[in-house]
C-alpha positions as CSV (number, residue, x, y, z in Angstrom):
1,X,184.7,148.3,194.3
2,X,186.6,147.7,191.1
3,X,186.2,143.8,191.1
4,X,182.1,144.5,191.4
5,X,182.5,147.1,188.6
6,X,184.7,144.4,186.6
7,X,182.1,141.5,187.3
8,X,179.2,143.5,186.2
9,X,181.2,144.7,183.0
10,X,181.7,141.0,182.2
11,X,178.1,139.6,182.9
12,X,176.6,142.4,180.4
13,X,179.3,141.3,178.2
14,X,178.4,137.3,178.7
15,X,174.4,138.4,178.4
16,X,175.0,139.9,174.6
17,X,176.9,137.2,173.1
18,X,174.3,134.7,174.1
19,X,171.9,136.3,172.9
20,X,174.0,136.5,169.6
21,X,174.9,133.3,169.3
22,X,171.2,132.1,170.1
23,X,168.4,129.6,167.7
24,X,167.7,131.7,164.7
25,X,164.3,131.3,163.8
26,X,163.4,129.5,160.6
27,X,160.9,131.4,158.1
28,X,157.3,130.2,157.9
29,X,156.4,128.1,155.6
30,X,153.5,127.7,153.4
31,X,151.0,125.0,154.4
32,X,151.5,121.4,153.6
33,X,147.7,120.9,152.3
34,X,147.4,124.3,150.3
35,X,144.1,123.5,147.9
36,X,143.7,125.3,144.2
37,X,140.9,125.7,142.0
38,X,141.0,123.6,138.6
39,X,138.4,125.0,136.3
40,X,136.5,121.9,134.2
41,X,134.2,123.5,131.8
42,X,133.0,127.2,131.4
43,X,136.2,128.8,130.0
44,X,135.6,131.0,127.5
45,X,132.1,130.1,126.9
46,X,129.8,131.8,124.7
47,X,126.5,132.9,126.1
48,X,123.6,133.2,123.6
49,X,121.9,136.5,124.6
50,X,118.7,135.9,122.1
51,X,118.0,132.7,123.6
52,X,118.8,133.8,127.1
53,X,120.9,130.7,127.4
54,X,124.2,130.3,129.5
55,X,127.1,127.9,129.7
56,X,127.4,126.1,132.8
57,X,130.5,126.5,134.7
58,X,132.4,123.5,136.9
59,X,135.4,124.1,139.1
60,X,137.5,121.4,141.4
61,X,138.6,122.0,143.9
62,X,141.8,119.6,144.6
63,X,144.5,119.6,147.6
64,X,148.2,120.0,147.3
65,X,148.4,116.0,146.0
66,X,146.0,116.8,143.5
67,X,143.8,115.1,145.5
68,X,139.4,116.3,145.6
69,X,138.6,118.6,148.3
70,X,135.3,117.4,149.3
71,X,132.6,120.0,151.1
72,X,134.4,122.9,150.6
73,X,132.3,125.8,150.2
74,X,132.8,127.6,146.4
75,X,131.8,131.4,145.4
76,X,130.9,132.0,142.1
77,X,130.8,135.9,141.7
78,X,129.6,137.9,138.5
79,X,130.7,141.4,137.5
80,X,127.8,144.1,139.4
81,X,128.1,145.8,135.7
82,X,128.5,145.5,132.1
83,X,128.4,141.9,129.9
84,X,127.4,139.3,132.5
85,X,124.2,138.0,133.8
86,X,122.1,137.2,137.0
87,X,121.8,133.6,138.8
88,X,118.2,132.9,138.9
89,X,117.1,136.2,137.9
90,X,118.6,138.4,140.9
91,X,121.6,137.2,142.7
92,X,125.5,138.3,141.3
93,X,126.8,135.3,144.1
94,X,126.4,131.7,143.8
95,X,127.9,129.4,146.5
96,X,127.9,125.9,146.0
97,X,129.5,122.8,148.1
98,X,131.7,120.4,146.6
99,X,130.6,117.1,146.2
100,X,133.0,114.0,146.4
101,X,134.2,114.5,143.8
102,X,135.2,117.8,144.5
103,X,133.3,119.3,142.1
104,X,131.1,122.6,142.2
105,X,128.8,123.7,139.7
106,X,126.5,126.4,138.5
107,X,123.3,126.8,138.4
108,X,120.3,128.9,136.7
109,X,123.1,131.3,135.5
110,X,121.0,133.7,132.5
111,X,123.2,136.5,130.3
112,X,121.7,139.9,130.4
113,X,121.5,141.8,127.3
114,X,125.1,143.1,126.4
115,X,127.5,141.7,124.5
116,X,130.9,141.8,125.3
117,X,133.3,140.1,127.3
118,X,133.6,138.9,131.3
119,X,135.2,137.9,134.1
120,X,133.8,135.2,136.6
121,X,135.5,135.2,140.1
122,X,135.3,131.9,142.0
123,X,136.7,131.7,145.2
124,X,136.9,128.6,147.4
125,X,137.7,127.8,151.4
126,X,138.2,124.6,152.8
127,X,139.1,125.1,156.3
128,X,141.4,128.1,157.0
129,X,142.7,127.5,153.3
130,X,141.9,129.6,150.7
131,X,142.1,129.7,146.9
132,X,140.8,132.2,143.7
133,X,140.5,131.8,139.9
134,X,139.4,134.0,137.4
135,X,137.1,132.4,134.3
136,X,136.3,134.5,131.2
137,X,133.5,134.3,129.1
138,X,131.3,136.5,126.3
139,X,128.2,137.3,125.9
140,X,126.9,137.1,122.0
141,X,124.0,137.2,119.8
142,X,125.2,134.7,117.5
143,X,127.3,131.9,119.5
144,X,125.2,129.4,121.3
145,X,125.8,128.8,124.7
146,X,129.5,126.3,125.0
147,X,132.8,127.1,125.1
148,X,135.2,127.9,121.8
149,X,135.3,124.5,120.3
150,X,131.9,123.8,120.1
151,X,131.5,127.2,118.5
152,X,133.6,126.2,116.2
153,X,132.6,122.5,115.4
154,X,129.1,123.7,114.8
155,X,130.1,126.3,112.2
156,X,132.2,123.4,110.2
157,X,129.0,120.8,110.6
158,X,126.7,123.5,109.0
159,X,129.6,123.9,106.0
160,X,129.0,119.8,106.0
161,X,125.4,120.4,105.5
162,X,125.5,122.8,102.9
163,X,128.5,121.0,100.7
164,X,125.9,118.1,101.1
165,X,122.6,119.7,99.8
166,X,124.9,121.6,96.8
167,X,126.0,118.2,95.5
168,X,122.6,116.9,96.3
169,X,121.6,120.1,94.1
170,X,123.8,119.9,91.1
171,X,123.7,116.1,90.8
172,X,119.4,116.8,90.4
173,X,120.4,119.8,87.5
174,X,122.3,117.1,85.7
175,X,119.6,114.8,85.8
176,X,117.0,116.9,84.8
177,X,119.4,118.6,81.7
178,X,120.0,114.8,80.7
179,X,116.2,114.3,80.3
180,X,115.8,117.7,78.8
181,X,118.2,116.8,76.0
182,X,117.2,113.3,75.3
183,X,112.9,114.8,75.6
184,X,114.2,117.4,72.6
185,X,115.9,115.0,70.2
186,X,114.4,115.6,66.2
187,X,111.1,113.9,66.5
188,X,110.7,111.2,63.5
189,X,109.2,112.7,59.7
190,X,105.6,112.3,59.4
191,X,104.9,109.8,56.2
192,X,101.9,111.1,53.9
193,X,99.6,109.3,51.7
194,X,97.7,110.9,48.8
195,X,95.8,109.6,46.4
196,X,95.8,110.2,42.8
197,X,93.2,111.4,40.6
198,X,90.5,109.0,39.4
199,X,89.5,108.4,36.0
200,X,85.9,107.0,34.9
201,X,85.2,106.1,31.1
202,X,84.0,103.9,28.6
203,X,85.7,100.9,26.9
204,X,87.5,101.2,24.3
C-alpha cells in the first residue's frame, strides 16, 4: 500500500516538471506584408469656398518593401460637421480602388461654406491588412484650391507683377516730365519791324 502511494506521489511529481520544463511559446508577430498609406498630394490644401473649388487628394498605398499595393480598396471619409465639404454634392465617403500604380484618388470633392480647418480620414484594406492616415486641410475665401506652396508662389508672382507695372509706371512719368521740360523751354523773342515817318516836300 505504501509503494502505490510512493508511485503515485512520484508520477504527479514527474507530470509537473514536464510541464515546466516544456516549449515556451514565442510571441506573435506582426505580419511580414503589413501595407501603409503614403499621402501624394492633398496635404494641407486650401479650398476656395467662393469658387466652390477643391484640391484633389492622392494616397498610395505601398507594402512593407515599399512596394504599390494594387486593387486595394481606399476610404476617403469627411468630417459629418463643421469646415469640410460633400463628394458630388451628398456623400461624406468616397471609396476608390488602387490602380497599378497603387494609387487612389478623389473625385468631385466641393467645400461647403465654412472656413476653418479639417481632417480627412482615409483608410485602406488589402486583404486582411489594414492601414489609416489622417490628411488636414482648410477651407478659405481667399486661397485658391492647392496645397501651401502654391499659395504661396502665387502671392510672390503677383508681387512680380506689380514690381513690373510700377517700373513700367515710373519709367512712363520720366518720360513724359522729360518732354514736359524740353515743351516749356523760353520760346525765341519775336523781332519787330516799324517803319518810320514819311516825309513829302518840295525841292529845295
Amino acid at each position: 500500500m505504501r509503494i502505490q502511494i510512493f508511485l503515485a506521489l512520484f508520477a504527479s511529481l514527474l507530470c509537473q516538471a514536464q510541464q515546466v520544463s516544456g516549449p515556451k511559446t514565442e510571441p506573435a508577430q506582426a505580419p511580414a506584408g503589413a501595407i501603409k498609406i503614403v499621402v501624394v498630394e492633398g496635404e494641407g490644401a486650401l479650398n476656395n469656398i467662393r469658387t466652390r473649388s477643391g484640391a484633389p487628394l492622392v494616397v498610395q498605398v505601398r507594402d512593407a518593401g515599399d512596394k504599390p499595393v494594387a486593387k486595394a480598396e481606399v476610404v476617403f471619409q469627411l468630417p459629418p460637421a463643421g469646415p469640410g465639404g460633400m463628394f458630388f454634392g451628398w456623400l461624406r465617403n468616397q471609396t476608390v480602388r488602387t490602380g497599378v500604380d497603387g494609387r487612389a484618388e478623389t473625385t468631385g470633392f466641393t467645400p461647403n461654406e465654412e472656413q476653418g480647418r479639417f481632417n480627412i480620414k482615409v483608410t485602406a484594406t488589402s486583404g486582411t491588412e489594414t492601414a489609416s492616415v489622417i490628411v488636414s486641410q482648410s477651407n478659405t475665401a481667399n486661397g485658391g484650391s492647392g496645397n501651401g506652396k502654391q499659395a504661396k508662389s502665387g502671392k510672390s508672382n503677383l508681387w512680380k507683377v506689380l514690381v513690373v507695372v510700377g517700373a513700367a509706371g515710373l519709367a512712363g512719368g520720366i518720360v513724359a516730365a522729360t518732354r514736359g521740360s524740353s515743351s516749356s523751354a523760353t520760346p525765341p523773342m519775336p523781332v519787330t519791324i516799324s517803319a518810320g515817318p514819311v516825309t513829302i516836300g518840295g525841292p529845295r
